[in-house]
N, C-alpha and C positions, 0 to 999 in steps of 0.2 A: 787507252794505253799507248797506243802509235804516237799519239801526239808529245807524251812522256819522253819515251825513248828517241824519238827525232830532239826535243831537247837537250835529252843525255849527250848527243852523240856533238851536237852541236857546242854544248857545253867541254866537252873532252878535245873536241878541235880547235877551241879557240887558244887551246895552253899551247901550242905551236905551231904558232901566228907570229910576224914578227912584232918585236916592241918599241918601233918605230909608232905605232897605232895605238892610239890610250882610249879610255870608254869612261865618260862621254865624249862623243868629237869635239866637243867645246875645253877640253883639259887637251887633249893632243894638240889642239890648233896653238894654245896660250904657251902651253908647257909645263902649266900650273895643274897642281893635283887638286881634285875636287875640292876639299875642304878651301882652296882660295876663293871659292867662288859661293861654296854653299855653304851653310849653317848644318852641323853635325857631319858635315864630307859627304851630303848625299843630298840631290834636288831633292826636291823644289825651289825651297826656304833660300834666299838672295842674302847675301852678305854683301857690301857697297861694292866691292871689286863684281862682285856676280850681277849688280843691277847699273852698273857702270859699262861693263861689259854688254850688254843686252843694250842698253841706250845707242851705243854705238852699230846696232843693227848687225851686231855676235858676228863680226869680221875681226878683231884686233888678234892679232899672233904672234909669235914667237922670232916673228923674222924668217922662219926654216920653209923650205917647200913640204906641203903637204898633199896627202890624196884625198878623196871625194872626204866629204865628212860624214860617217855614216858611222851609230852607234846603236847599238842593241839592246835592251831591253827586257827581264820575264819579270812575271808577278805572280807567284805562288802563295795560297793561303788555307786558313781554317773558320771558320765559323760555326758560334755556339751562341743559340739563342737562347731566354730564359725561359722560352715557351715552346714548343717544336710548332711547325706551320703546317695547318691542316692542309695535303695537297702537295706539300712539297714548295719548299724556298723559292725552287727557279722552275722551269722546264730543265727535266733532266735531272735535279736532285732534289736531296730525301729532305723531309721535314725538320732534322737537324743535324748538326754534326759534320759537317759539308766543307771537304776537302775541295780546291778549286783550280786550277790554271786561270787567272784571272785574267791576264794578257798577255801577250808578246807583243812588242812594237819594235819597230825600226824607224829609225831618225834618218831624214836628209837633216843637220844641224851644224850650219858653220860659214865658213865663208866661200862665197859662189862666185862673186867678182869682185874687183875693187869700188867698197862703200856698199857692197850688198850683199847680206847675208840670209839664213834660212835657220825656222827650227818646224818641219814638217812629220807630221808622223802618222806612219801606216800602222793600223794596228790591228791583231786578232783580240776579239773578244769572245774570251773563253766563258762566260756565260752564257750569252747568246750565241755563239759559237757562228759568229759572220767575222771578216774582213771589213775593216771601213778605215776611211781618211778620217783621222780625230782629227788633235789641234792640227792647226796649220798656218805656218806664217811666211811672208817675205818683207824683208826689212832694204830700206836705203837710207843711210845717215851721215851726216855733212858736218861740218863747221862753220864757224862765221864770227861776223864781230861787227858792234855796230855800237855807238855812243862809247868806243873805246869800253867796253864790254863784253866778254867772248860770251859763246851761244852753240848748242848743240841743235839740228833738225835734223828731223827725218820724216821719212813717208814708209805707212805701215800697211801690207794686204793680210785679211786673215777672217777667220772662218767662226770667232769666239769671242763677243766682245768679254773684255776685261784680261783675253789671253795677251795680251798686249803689254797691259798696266805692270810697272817697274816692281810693284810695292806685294808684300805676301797677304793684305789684306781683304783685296778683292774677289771675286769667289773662284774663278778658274783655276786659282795658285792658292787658296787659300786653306788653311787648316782645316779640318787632316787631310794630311796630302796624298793618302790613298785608303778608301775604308770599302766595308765589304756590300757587292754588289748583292748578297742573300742574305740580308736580313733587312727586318722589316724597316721602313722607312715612312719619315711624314707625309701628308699629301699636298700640303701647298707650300710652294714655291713660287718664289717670284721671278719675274723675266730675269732680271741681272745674274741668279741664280740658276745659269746653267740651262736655262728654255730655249734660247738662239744659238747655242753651241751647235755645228756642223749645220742647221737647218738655213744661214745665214752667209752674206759673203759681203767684203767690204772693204775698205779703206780709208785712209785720213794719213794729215800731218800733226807730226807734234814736235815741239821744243821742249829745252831746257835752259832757260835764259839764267849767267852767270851761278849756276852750279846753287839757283833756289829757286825758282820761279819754273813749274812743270804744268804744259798744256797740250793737249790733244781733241780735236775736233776728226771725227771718223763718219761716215753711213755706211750702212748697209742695206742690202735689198735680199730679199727673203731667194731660198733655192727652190726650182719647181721639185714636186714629185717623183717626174722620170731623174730630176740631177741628181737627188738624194739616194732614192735607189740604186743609183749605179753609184754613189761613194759609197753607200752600207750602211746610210744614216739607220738607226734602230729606234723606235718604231717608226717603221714612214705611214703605212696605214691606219686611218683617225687617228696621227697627228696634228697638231695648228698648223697653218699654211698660213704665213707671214705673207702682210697683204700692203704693198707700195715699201715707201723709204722707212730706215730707224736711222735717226739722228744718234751718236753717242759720244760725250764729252765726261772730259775729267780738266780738273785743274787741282794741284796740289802744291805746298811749299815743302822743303826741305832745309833742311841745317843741320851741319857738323860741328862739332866742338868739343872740347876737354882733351884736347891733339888725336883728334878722332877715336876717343876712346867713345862717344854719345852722339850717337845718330838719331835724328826725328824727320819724321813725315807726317803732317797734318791734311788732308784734303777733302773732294768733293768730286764723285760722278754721276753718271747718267744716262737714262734714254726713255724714246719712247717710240711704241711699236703698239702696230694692230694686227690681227689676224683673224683668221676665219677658225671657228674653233673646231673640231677633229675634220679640219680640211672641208667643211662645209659651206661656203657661200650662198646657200638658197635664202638666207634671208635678206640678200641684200644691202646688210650692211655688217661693220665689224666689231668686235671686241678690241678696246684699245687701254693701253696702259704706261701709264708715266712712272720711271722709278727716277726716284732721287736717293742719292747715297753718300755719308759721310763716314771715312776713315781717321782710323792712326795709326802708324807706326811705329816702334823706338826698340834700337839696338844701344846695348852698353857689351862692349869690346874692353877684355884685362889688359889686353896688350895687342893694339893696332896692326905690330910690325910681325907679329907669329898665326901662321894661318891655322893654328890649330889651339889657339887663346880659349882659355873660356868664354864666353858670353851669352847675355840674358836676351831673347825677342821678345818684344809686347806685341800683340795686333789686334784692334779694333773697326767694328764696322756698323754701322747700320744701315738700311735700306728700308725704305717708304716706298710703299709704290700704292698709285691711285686707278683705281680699274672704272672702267665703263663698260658694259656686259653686254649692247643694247643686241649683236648677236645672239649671244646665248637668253637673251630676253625670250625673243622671238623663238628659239628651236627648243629650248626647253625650260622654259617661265625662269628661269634665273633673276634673282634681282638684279635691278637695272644697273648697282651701283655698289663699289666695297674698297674696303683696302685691306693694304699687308703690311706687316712691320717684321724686320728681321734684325736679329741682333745677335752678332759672336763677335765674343772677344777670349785671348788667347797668352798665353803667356809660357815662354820655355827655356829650361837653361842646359847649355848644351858642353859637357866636360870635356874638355880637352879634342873636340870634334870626333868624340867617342861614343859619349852615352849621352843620349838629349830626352830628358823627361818633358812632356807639355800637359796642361791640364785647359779645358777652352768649356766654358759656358756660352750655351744658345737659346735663343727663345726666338717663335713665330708666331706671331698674333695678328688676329682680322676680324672682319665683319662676321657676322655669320649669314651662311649664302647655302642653305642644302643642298639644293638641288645645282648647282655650280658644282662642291667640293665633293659632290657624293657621298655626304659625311653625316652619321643621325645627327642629328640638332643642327649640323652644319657650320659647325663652328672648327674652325681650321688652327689652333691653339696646339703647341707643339714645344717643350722646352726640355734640358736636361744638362749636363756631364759629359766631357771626352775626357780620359784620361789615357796618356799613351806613353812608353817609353822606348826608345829605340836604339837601336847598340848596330855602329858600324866600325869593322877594325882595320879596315883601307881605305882607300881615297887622301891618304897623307903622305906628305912626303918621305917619310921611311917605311914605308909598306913594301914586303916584298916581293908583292905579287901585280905592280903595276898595271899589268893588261886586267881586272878585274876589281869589281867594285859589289858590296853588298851589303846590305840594309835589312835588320831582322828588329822587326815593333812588334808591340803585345799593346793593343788596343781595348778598352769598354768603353760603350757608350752606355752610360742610366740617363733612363727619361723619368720628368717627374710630370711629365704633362705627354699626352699623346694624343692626335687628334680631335682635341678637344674636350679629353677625359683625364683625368687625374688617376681615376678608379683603374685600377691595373696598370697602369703606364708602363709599371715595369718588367712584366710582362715581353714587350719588345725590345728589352735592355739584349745587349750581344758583346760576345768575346770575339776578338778576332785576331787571327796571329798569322803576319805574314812576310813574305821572303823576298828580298825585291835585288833582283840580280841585274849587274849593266858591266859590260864587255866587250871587245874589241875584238876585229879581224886582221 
């Protein structure tokens, strides 16, 4: 309950604050209200001005002098399962029904020097109830021209491969953009899907050669134990412990047309990465894993020049990835050898950057590997349903309430496949409804 009321109290002081300060720091720096940048007036979802902006390594402003760029953040929710959980959802809550503080973050997000910008974030996780450094990035971005052709580069540090990538496709940024940490979930996942997020640190360059042609080459080298620890990575103990370099690439094309009412992204990324699997090395050698992954994108915009226009997102992705287990061979008979196959795609149409319905189909498919997935039969097979609607009534430029932004969805996920079972899938179907506040001081 302390935790509640320090929000309350915080929330009731930020209404006089002055209104020089807009929330996210990325609308104060530009001058532009959320909806120029995001799809429904509320991150994630990039609208070309919003991944235009972030190309540029999230420095471009308004011209005006500004302070630190520092925006805030809560995540309030409910969660309804179709089955209650023997044991309780999480540590700390009940089998169902499960009211939540699901985070608070603070953002460093904006521009830091000239041609270098940030979008880092501290954040509490009110599940686990720790403090940890989530995404984290620093951006440097340039201009150039070359065969009488202009060209965007930059160099990127960051903690999450794909937290990088322009596009909502990819999994860091990608649909749903906030769903609930207590209810049940698949059990395989592939590395691109969020395994190297904070455990991981890295950089690269990338272009955008004459406003079509998008390339990015990055590595990364895994964090020790004691590093992760002390950022508040969750769980660090038997977690993988990323072992030598991950190579990570993307190349994608783009194209606008119909006077920018039709936007497209068609691409391709990647990596590959080994580690020792829940931090074990005694066998002497590692688990390694190749993903390869193709996207798409496509915005249709009613009217280009109104940042609060109708329009429709598509987004698509799949992801391969090929495993070699010869660790988990050895420490617990795993078979030597499997893969994964992931696939969401996604589609939403968002009124007047007011009410955005999305509906996104998912399927995960593999070998079967029991004693790997910890799964009877061992077949890692996972698909179903998001359906979401969401209603935000600020972040546009007639909102009265400028210093304040907020975001209320009414989420279900139905599975029609769970772990490899058909038979009850739905069972682990869940409601979730939640509150997503962001705010200025």
């Amino acid at each position: 309950m302390r935790i509640y009321r320090n929000i309350l109290v915080i929330i009731l002081l930020s209404g006089f604050t002055h209104p020089a300060l807009a929330v996210p720091s990325f609308a104060e720096q530009t001058g532009q209200p959320c909806a120029a940048c995001h799809v429904g007036a509320f991150g994630p979802q990039l609208k070309p001005f919003g991944r235009d902006f972030k190309l540029y390594g999230y420095t471009r402003t308004d011209g005006k002098q500004h302070g630190l760029p520092i925006a805030v953040t809560v995540q309030n929710s409910f969660t309804h399962t179709a089955v209650s959980q023997p044991g309780g959802a999480a540590r700390w809550f009940a089998a169902n029904d499960n009211a939540a503080l699901d985070q608070i973050s603070v953002y460093l997000a904006g521009k830091l020097a000239p041609k270098v910008g940030s979008f880092i974030e501290l954040n509490y996780d009110g599940i686990a109830r720790v403090v940890k450094l989530n995404n984290a990035e620093i951006r440097y971005a340039s201009e150039g021209e070359a065969w009488e052709t202009d060209f965007v580069w930059g160099l990127t540090a960051n903690n999450a491969p794909t937290m990088q990538d322009l596009w909502n496709s990819t999994p860091v940024w990608g649909f749903p953009y906030n769903a609930s940490g207590l209810a049940p979930s698949p059990a395989a996942t592939t590395m691109l899907d969020g395994k190297l997020a904070q455990n991981v640190a890295g950089g690269g360059i990338y272009i955008l050669w004459n406003d079509l042609v998008y390339a990015e080459a990055s590595i990364y080298g895994g964090l020790s134990r004691d590093t992760r620890n002390a950022l508040g990575a969750v769980p660090v103990s038997g977690s993988d412990t990323v072992v030598g370099a991950v190579p990570y690439w993307r190349l994608a094309l783009q194209h606008s047309f119909d006077d920018e009412r039709q936007n497209i992204q068609i691409g391709t990324y990647g990596l590959h990465a080994s580690v020792n699997p829940g931090g074990d090395g005694s066998a002497f050698r590692t688990d390694s894993f190749t993903d390869v992954a193709f996207d798409i994108n496509y915005q249709w915009i009613a009217n280009p020049k109104s940042v609060v226009s109708d329009m429709v997102s598509v987004h698509a992705t799949w992801i391969h990835e090929d495993q070699r287990l010869s660790a988990s061979n050895v420490l617990i008979g795993a078979n030597r050898s499997g893969n994964l196959d992931t696939v969401r795609a996604d589609i939403s149409y968002s009124f007047a950057a007011t009410i955005t319905p999305s509906l996104q189909y998912f399927q995960t498919a593999g070998s079967a590997n029991p004693l790997y997935f910890g799964l009877p039969g061992g077949v890692p097979n996972s698909a179903g349903f998001i359906g979401e609607i969401a209603y935000v009534p600020w972040g546009k430029p007639d909102s009265p309430w400028p210093w304040i932004n907020v975001r209320l969805a009414a989420q279900y996920v139905a599975y029609t496949q769970f772990n490899g079972s058909s038979n009850k899938a739905s069972d682990n179907n869940a409601l979730f409804l939640s509150l997503w506040t962001a705010w200025r001081f």
